[in-house]
Structures are given as structure tokens and as C-alpha cells.
CHARMM-style PDB file with segment names, atoms N, HN, CA, C and O in Angstrom:
ATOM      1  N   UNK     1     -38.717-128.415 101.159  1.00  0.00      PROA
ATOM      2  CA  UNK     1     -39.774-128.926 100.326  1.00  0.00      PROA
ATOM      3  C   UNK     1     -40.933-127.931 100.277  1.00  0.00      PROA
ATOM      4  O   UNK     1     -41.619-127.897  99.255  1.00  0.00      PROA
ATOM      5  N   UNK     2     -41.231-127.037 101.402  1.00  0.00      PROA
ATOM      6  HN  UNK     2     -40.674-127.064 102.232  1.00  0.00      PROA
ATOM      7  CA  UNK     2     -42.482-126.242 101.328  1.00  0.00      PROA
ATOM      8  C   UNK     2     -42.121-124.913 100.369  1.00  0.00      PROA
ATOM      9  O   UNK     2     -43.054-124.187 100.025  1.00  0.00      PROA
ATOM     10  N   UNK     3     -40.858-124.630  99.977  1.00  0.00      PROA
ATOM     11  HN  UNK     3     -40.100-125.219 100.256  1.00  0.00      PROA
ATOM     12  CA  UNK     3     -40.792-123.832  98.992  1.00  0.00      PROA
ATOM     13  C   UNK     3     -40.806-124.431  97.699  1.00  0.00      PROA
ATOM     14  O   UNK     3     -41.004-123.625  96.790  1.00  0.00      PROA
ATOM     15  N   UNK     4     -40.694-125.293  97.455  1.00  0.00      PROA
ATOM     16  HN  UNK     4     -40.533-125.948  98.193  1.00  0.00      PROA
ATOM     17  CA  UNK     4     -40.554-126.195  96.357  1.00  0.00      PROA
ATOM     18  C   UNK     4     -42.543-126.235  96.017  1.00  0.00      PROA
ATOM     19  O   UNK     4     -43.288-125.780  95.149  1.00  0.00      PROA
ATOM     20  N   UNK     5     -42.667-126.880  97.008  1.00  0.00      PROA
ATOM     21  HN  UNK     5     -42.062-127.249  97.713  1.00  0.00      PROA
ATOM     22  CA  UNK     5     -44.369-126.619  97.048  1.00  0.00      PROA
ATOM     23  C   UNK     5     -44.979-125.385  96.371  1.00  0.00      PROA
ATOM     24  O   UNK     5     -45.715-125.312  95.387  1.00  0.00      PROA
ATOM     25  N   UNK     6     -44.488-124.470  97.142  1.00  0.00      PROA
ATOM     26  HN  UNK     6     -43.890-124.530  97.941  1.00  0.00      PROA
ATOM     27  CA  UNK     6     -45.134-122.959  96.921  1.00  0.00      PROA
ATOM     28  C   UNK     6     -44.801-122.764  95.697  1.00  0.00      PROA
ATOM     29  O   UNK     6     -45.651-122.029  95.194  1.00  0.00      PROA
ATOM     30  N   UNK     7     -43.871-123.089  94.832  1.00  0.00      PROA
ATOM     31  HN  UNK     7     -43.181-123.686  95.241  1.00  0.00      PROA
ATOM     32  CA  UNK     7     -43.164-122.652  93.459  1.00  0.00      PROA
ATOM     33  C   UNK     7     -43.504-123.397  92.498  1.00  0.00      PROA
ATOM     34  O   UNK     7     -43.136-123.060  91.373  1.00  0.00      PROA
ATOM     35  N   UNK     8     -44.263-124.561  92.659  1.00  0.00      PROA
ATOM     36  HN  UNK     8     -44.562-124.835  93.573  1.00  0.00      PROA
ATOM     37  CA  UNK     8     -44.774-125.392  91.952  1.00  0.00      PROA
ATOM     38  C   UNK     8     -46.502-125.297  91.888  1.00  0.00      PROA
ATOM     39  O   UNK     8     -46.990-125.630  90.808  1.00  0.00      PROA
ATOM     40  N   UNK     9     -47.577-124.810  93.115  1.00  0.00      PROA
ATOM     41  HN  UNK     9     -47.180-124.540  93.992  1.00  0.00      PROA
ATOM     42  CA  UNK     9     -48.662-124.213  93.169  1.00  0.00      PROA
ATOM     43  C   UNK     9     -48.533-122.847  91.915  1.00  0.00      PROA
ATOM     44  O   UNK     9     -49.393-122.597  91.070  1.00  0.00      PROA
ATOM     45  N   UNK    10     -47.584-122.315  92.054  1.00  0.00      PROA
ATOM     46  HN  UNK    10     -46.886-122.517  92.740  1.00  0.00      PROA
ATOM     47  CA  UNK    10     -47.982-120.716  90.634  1.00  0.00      PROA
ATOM     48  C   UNK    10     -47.480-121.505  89.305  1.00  0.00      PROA
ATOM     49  O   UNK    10     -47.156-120.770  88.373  1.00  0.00      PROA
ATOM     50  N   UNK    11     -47.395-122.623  89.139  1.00  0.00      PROA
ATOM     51  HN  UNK    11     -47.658-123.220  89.897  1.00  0.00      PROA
ATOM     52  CA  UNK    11     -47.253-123.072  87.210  1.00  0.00      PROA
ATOM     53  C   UNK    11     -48.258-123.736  86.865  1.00  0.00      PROA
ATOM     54  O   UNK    11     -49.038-124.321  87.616  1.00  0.00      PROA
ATOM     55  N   UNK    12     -48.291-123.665  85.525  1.00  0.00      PROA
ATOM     56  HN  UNK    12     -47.657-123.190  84.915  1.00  0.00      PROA
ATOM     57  CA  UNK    12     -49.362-124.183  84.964  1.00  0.00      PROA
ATOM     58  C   UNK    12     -48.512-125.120  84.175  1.00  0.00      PROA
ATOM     59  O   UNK    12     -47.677-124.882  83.302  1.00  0.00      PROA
ATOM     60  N   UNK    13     -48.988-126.413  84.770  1.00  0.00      PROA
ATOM     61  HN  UNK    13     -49.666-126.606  85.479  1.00  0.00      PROA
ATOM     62  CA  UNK    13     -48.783-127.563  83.783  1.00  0.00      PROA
ATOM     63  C   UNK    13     -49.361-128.526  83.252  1.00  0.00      PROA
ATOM     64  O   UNK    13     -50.511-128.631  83.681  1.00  0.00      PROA
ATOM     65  N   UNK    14     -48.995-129.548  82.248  1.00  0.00      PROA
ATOM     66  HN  UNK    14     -48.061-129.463  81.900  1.00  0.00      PROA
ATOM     67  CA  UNK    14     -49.567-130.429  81.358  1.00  0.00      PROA
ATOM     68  C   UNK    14     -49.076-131.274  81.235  1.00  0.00      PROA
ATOM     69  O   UNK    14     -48.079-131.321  80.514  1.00  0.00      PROA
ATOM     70  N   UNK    15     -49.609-132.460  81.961  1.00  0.00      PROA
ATOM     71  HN  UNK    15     -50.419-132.421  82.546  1.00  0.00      PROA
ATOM     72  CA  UNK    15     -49.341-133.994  82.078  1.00  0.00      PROA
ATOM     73  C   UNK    15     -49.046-134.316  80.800  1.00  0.00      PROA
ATOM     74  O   UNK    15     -49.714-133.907  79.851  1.00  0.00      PROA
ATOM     75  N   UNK    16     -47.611-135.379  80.643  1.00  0.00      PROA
ATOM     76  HN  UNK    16     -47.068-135.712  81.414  1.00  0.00      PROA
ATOM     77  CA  UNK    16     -47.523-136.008  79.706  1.00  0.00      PROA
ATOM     78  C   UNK    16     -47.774-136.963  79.530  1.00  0.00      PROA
ATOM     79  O   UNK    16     -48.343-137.506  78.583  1.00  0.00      PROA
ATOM     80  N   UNK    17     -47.095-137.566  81.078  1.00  0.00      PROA
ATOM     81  HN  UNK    17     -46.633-137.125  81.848  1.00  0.00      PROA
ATOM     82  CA  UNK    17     -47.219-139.344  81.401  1.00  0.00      PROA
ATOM     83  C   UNK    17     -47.052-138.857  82.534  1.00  0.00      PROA
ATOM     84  O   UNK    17     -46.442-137.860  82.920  1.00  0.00      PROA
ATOM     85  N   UNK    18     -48.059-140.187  83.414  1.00  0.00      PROA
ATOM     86  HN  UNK    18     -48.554-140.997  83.100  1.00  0.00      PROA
ATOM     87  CA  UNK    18     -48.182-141.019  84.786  1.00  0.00      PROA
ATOM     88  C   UNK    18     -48.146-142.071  84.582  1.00  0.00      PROA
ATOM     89  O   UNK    18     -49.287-142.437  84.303  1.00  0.00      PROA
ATOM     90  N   UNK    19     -47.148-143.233  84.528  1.00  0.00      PROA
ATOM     91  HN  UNK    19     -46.220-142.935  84.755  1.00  0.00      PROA
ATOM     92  CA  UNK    19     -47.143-144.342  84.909  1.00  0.00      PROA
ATOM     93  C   UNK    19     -46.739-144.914  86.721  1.00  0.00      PROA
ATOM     94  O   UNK    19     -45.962-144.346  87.489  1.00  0.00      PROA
ATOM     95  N   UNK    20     -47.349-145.857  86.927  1.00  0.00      PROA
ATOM     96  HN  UNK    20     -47.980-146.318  86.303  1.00  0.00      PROA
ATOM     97  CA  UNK    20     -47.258-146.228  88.315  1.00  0.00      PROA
ATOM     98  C   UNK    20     -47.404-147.816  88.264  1.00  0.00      PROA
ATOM     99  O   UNK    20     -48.255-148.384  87.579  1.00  0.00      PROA
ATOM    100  N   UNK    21     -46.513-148.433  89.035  1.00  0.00      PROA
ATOM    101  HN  UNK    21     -45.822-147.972  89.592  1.00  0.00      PROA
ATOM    102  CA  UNK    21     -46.034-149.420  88.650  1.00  0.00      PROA
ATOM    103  C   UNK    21     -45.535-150.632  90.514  1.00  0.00      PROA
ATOM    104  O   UNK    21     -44.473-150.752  91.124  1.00  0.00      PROA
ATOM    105  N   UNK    22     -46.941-151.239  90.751  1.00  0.00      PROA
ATOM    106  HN  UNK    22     -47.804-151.141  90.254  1.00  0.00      PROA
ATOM    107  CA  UNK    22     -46.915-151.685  91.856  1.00  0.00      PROA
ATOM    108  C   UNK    22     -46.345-152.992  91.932  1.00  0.00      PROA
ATOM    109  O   UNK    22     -46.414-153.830  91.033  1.00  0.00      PROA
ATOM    110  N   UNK    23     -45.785-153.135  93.020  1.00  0.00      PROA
ATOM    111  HN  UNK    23     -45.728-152.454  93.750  1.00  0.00      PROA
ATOM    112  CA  UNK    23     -45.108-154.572  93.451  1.00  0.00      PROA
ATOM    113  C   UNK    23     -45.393-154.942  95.024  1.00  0.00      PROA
ATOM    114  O   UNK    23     -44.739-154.410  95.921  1.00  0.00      PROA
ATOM    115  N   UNK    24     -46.429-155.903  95.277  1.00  0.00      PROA
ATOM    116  HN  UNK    24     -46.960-156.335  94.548  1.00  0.00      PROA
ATOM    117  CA  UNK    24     -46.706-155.902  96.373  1.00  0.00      PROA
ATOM    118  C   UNK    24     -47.193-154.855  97.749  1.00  0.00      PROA
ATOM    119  O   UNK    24     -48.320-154.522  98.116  1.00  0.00      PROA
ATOM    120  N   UNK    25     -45.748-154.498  98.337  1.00  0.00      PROA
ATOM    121  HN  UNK    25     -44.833-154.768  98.039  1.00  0.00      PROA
ATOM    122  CA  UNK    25     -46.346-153.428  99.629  1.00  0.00      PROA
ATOM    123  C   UNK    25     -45.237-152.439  98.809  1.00  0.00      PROA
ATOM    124  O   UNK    25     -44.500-151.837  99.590  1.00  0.00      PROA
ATOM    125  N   UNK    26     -45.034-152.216  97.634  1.00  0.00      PROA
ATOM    126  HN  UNK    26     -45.633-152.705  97.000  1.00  0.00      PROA
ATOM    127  CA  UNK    26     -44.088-151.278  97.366  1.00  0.00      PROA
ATOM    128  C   UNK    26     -44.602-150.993  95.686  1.00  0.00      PROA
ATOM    129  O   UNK    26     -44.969-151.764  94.800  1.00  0.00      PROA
ATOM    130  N   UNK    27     -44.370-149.017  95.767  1.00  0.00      PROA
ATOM    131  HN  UNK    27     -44.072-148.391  96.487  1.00  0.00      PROA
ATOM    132  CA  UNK    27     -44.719-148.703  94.272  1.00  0.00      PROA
ATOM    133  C   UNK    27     -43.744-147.935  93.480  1.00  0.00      PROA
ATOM    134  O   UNK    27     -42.721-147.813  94.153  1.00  0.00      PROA
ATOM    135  N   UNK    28     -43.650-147.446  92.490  1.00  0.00      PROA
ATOM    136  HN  UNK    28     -44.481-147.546  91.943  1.00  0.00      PROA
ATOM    137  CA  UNK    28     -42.951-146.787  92.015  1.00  0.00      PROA
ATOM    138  C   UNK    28     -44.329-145.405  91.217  1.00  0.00      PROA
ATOM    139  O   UNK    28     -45.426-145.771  90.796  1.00  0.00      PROA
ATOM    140  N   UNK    29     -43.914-144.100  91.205  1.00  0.00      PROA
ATOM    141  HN  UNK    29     -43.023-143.803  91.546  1.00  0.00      PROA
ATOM    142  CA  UNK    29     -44.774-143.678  90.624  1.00  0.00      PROA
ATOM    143  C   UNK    29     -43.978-142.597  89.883  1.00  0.00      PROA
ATOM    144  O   UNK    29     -43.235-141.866  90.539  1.00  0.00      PROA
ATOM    145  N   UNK    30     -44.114-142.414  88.221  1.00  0.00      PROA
ATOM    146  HN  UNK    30     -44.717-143.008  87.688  1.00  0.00      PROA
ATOM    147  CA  UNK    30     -43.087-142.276  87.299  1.00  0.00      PROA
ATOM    148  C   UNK    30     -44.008-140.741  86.606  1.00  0.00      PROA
ATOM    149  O   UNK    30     -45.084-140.996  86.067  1.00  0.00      PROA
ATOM    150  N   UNK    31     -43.552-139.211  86.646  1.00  0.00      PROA
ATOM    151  HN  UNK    31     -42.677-139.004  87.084  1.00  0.00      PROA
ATOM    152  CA  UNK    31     -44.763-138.432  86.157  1.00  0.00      PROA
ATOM    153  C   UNK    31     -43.831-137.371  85.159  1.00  0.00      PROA
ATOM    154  O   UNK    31     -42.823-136.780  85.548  1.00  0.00      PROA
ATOM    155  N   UNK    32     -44.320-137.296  84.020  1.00  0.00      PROA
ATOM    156  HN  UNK    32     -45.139-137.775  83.704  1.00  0.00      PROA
ATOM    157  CA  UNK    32     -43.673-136.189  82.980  1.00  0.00      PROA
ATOM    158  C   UNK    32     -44.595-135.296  82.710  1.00  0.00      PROA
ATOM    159  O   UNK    32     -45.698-135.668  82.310  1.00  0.00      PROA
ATOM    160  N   UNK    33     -44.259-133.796  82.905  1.00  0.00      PROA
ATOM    161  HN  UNK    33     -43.363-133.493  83.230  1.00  0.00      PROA
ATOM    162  CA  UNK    33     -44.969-133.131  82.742  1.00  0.00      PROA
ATOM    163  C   UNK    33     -44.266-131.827  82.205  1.00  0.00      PROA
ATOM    164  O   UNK    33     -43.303-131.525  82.909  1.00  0.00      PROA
ATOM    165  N   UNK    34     -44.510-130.891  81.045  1.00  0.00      PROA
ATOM    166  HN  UNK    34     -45.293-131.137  80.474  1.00  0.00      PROA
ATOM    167  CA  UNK    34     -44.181-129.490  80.307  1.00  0.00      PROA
ATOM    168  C   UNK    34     -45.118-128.621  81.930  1.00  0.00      PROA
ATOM    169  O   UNK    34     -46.202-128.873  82.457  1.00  0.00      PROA
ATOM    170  N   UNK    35     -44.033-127.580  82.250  1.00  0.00      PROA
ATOM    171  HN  UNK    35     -43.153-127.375  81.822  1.00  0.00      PROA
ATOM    172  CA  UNK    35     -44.684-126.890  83.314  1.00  0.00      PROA
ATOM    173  C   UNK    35     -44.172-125.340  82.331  1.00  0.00      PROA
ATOM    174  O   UNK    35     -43.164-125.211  81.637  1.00  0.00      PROA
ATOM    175  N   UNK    36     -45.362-124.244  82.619  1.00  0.00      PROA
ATOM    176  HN  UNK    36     -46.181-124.349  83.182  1.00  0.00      PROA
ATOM    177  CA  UNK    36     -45.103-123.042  82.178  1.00  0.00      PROA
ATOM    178  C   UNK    36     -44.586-122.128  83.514  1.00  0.00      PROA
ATOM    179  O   UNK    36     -44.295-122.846  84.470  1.00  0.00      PROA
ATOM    180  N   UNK    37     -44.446-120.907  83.710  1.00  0.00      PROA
ATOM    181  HN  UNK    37     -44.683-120.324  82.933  1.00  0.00      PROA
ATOM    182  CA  UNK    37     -44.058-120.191  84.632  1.00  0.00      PROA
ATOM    183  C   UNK    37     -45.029-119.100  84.075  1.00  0.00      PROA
ATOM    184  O   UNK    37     -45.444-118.816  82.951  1.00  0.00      PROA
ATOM    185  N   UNK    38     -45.265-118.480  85.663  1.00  0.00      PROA
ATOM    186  HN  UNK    38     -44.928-118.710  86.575  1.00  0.00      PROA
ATOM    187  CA  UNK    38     -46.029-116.706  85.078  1.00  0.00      PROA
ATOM    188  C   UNK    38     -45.366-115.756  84.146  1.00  0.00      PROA
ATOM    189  O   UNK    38     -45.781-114.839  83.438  1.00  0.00      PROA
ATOM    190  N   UNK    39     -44.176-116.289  84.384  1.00  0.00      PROA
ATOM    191  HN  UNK    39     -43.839-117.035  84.959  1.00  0.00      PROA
ATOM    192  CA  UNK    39     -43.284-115.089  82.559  1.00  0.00      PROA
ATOM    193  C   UNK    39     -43.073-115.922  81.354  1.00  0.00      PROA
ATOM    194  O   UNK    39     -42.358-115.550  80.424  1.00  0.00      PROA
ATOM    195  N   UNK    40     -43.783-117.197  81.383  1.00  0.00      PROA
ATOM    196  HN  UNK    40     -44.364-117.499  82.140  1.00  0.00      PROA
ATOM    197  CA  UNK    40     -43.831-118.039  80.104  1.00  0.00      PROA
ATOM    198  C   UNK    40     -42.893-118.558  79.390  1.00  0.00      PROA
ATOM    199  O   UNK    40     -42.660-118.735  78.194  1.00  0.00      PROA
ATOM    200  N   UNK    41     -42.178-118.860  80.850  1.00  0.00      PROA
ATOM    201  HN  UNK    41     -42.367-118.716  81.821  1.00  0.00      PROA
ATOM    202  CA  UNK    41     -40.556-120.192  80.993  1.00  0.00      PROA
ATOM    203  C   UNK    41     -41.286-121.324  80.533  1.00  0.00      PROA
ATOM    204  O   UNK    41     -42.462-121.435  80.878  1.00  0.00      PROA
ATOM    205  N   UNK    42     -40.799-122.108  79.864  1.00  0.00      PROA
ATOM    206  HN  UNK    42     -39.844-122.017  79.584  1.00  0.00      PROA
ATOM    207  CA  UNK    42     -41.547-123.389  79.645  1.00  0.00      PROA
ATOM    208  C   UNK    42     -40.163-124.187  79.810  1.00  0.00      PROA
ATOM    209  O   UNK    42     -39.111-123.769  79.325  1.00  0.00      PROA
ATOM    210  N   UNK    43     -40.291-125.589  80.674  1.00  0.00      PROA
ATOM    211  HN  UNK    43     -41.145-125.928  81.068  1.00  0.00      PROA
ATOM    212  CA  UNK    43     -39.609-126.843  80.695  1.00  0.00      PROA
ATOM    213  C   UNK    43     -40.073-128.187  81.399  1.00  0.00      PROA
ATOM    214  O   UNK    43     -40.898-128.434  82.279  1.00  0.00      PROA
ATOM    215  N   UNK    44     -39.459-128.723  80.871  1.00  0.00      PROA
ATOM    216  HN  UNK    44     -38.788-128.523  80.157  1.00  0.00      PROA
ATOM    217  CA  UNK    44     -40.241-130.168  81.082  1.00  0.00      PROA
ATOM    218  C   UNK    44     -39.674-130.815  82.140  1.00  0.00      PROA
ATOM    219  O   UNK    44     -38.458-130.997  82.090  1.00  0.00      PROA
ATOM    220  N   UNK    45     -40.754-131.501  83.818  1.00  0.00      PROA
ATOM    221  HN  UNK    45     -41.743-131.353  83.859  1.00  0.00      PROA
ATOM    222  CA  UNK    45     -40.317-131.969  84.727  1.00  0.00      PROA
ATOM    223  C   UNK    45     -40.421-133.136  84.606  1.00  0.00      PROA
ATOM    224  O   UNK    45     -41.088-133.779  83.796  1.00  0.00      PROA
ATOM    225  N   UNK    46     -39.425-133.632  85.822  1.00  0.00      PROA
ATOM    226  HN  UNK    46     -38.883-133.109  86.480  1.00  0.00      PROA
ATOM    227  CA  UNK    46     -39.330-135.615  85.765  1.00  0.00      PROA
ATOM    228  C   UNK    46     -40.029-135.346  87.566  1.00  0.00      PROA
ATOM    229  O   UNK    46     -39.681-134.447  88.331  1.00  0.00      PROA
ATOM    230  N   UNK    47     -40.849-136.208  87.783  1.00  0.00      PROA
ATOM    231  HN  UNK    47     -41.133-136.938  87.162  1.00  0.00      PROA
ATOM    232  CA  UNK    47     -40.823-136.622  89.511  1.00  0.00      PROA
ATOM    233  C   UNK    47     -41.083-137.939  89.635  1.00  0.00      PROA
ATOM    234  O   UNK    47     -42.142-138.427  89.240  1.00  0.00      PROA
ATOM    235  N   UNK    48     -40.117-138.638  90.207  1.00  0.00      PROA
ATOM    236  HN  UNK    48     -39.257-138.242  90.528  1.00  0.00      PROA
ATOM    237  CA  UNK    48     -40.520-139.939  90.521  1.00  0.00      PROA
ATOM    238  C   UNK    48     -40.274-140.307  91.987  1.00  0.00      PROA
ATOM    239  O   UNK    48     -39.213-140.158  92.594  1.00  0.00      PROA
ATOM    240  N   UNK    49     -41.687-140.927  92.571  1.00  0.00      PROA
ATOM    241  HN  UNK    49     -42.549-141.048  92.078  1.00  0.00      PROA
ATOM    242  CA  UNK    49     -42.004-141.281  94.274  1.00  0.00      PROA
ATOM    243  C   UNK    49     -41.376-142.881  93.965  1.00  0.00      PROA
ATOM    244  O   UNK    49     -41.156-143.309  92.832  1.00  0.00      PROA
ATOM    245  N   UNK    50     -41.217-143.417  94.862  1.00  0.00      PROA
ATOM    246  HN  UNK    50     -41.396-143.069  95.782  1.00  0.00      PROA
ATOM    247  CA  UNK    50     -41.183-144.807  95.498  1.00  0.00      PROA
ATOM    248  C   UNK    50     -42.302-145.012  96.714  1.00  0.00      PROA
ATOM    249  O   UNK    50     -41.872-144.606  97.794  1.00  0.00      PROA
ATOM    250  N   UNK    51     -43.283-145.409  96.747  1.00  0.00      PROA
ATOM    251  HN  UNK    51     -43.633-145.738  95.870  1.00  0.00      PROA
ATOM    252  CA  UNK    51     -44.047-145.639  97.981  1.00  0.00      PROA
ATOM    253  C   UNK    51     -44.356-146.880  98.795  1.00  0.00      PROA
ATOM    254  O   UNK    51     -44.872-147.823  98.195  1.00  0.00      PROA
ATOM    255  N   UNK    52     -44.166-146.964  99.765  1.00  0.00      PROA
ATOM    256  HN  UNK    52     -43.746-146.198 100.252  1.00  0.00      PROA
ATOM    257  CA  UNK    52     -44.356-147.983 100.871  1.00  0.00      PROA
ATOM    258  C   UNK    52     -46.045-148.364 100.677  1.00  0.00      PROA
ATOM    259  O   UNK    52     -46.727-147.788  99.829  1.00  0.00      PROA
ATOM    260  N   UNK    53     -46.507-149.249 101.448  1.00  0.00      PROA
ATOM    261  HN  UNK    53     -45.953-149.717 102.137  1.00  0.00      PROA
ATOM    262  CA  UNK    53     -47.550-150.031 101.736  1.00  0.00      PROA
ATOM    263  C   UNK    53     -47.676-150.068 103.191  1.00  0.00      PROA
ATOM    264  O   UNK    53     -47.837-151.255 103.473  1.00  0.00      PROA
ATOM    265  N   UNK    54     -47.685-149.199 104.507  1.00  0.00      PROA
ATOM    266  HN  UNK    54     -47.554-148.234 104.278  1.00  0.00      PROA
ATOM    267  CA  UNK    54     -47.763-149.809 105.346  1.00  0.00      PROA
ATOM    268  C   UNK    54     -49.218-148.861 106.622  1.00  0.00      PROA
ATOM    269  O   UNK    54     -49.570-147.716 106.908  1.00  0.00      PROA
ATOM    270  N   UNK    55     -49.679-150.694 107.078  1.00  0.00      PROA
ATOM    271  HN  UNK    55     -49.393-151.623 106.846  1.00  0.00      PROA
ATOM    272  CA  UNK    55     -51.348-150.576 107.501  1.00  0.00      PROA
ATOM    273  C   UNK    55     -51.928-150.481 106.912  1.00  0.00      PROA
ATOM    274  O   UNK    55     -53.066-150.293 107.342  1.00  0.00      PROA
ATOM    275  N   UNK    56     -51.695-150.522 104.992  1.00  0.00      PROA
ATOM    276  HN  UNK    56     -50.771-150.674 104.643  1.00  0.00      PROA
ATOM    277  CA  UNK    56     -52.582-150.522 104.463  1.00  0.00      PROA
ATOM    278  C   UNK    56     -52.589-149.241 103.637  1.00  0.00      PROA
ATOM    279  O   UNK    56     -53.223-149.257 102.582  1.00  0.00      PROA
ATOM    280  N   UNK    57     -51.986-148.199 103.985  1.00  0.00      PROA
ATOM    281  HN  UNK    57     -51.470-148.186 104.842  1.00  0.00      PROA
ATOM    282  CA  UNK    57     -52.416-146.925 103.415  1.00  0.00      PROA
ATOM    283  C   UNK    57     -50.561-146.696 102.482  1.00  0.00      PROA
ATOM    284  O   UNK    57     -49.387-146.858 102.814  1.00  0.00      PROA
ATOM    285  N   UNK    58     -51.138-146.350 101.521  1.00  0.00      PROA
ATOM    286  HN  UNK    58     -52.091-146.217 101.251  1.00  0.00      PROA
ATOM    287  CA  UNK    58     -49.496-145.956 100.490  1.00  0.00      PROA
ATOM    288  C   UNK    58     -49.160-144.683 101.558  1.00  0.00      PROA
ATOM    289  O   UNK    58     -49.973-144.036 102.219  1.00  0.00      PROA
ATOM    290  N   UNK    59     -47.436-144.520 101.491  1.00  0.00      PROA
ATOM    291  HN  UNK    59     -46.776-145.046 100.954  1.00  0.00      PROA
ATOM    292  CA  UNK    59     -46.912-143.498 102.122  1.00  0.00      PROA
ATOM    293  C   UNK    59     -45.759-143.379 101.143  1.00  0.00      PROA
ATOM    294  O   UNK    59     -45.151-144.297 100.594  1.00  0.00      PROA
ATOM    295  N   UNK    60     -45.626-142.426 101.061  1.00  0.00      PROA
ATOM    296  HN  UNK    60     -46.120-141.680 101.507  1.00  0.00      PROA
ATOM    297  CA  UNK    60     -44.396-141.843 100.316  1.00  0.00      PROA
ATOM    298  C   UNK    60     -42.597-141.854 101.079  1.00  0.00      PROA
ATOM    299  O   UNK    60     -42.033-141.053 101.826  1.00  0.00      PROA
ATOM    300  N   UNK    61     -42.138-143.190 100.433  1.00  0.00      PROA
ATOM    301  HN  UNK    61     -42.596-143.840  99.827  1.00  0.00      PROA
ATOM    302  CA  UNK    61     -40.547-143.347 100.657  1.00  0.00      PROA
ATOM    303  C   UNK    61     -39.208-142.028 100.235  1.00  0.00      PROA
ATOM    304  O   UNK    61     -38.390-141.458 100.957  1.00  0.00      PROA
ATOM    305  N   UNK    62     -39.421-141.959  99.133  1.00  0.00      PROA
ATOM    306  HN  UNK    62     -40.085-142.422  98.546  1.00  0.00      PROA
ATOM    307  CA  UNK    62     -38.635-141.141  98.491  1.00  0.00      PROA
ATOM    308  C   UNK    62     -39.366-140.407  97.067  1.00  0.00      PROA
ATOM    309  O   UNK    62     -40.171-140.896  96.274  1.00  0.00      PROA
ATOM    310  N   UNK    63     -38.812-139.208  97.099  1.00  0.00      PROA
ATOM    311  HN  UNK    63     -38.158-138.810  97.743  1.00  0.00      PROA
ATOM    312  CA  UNK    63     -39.493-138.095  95.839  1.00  0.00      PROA
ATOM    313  C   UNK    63     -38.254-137.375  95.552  1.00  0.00      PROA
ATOM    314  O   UNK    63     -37.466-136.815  96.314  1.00  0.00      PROA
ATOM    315  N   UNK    64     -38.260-137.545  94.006  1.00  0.00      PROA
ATOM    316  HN  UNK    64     -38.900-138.000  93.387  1.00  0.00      PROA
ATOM    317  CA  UNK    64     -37.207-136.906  93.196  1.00  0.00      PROA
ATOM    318  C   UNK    64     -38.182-135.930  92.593  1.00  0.00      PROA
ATOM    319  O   UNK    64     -39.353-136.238  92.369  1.00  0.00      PROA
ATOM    320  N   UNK    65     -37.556-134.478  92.278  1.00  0.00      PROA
ATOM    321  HN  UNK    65     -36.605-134.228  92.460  1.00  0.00      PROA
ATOM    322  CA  UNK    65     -37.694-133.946  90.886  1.00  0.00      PROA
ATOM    323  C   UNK    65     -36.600-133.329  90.374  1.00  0.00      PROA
ATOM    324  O   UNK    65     -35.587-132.954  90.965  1.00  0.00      PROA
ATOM    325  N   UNK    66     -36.919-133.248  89.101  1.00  0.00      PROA
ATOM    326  HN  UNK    66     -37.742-133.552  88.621  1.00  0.00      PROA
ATOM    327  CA  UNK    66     -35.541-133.194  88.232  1.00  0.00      PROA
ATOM    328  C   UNK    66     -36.537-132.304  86.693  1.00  0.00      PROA
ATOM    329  O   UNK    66     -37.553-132.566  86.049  1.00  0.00      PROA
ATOM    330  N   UNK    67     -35.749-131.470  86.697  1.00  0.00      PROA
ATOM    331  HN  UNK    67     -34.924-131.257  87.221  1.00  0.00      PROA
ATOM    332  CA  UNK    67     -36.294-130.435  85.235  1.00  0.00      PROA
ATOM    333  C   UNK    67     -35.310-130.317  84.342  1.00  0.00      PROA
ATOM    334  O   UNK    67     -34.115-130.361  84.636  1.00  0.00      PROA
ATOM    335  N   UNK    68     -35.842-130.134  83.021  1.00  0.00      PROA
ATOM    336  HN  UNK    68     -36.812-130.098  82.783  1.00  0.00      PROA
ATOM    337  CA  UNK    68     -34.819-129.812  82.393  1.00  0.00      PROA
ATOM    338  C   UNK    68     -35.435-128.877  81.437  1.00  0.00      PROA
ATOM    339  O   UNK    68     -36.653-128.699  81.484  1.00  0.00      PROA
ATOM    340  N   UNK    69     -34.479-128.074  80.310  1.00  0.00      PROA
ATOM    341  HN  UNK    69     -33.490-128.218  80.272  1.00  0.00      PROA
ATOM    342  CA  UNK    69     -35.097-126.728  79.568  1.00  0.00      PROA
ATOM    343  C   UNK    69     -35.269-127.631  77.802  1.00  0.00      PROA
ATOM    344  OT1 UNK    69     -35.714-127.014  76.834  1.00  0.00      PROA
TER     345      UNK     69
END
């Protein structure tokens, strides 16, 4: 994941949609976004979290991302 991190800090991108979508102690959080690259790759990412509720503070269950061209 920390390269995934690092490779995602050098693009420049542009929110399409954030929807987030709570149910009690549990969330779903749904994000589309066109990401560029420093050689001016352009494609559009999917990431969607599932997050817990617990003590009170959201924590992150599971994180997908998924791109496509």
C-alpha cells in the first residue's frame, strides 16, 4: 500500500463523485476521480472504503482501487 501511496501523491486529479453512504456503526465510501500522470496518462479511478464505527471514531475495513483507461 505505501507504494501505491507514493504513486498516487505525484498525480494530479479531479474529483468526479464522492458519495458516502452511512448505516449505523458501518459506511460505505464510493469516489470517482480522472487522475493525470507527470507524462499526461490520463484515466479514470474507482476507490471504494467500507468503514467501521468503533469507540466512536470511523476506521477503515476494506479499500479497493480499481482504474481504468
Amino acid at each position: 500500500m505505501l507504494s501505491d501511496m507514493k504513486f498516487v501523491s505525484t498525480l494530479s486529479s479531479e474529483l468526479l463523485e464522492h458519495r458516502v453512504t452511512e448505516y449505523r456503526d458501518s459506511a460505505t465510501s464510493l469516489l470517482i476521480s480522472v487522475n493525470t500522470t507527470d507524462t499526461g496518462k490520463t484515466y479514470r479511478s474507482l476507490e471504494t472504503a467500507i468503514l467501521t464505527k468503533r469507540d466512536g471514531e470511523w476506521k477503515i475495513a476494506h479499500l479497493h482501487w480499481s482504474t481504468a483507461k
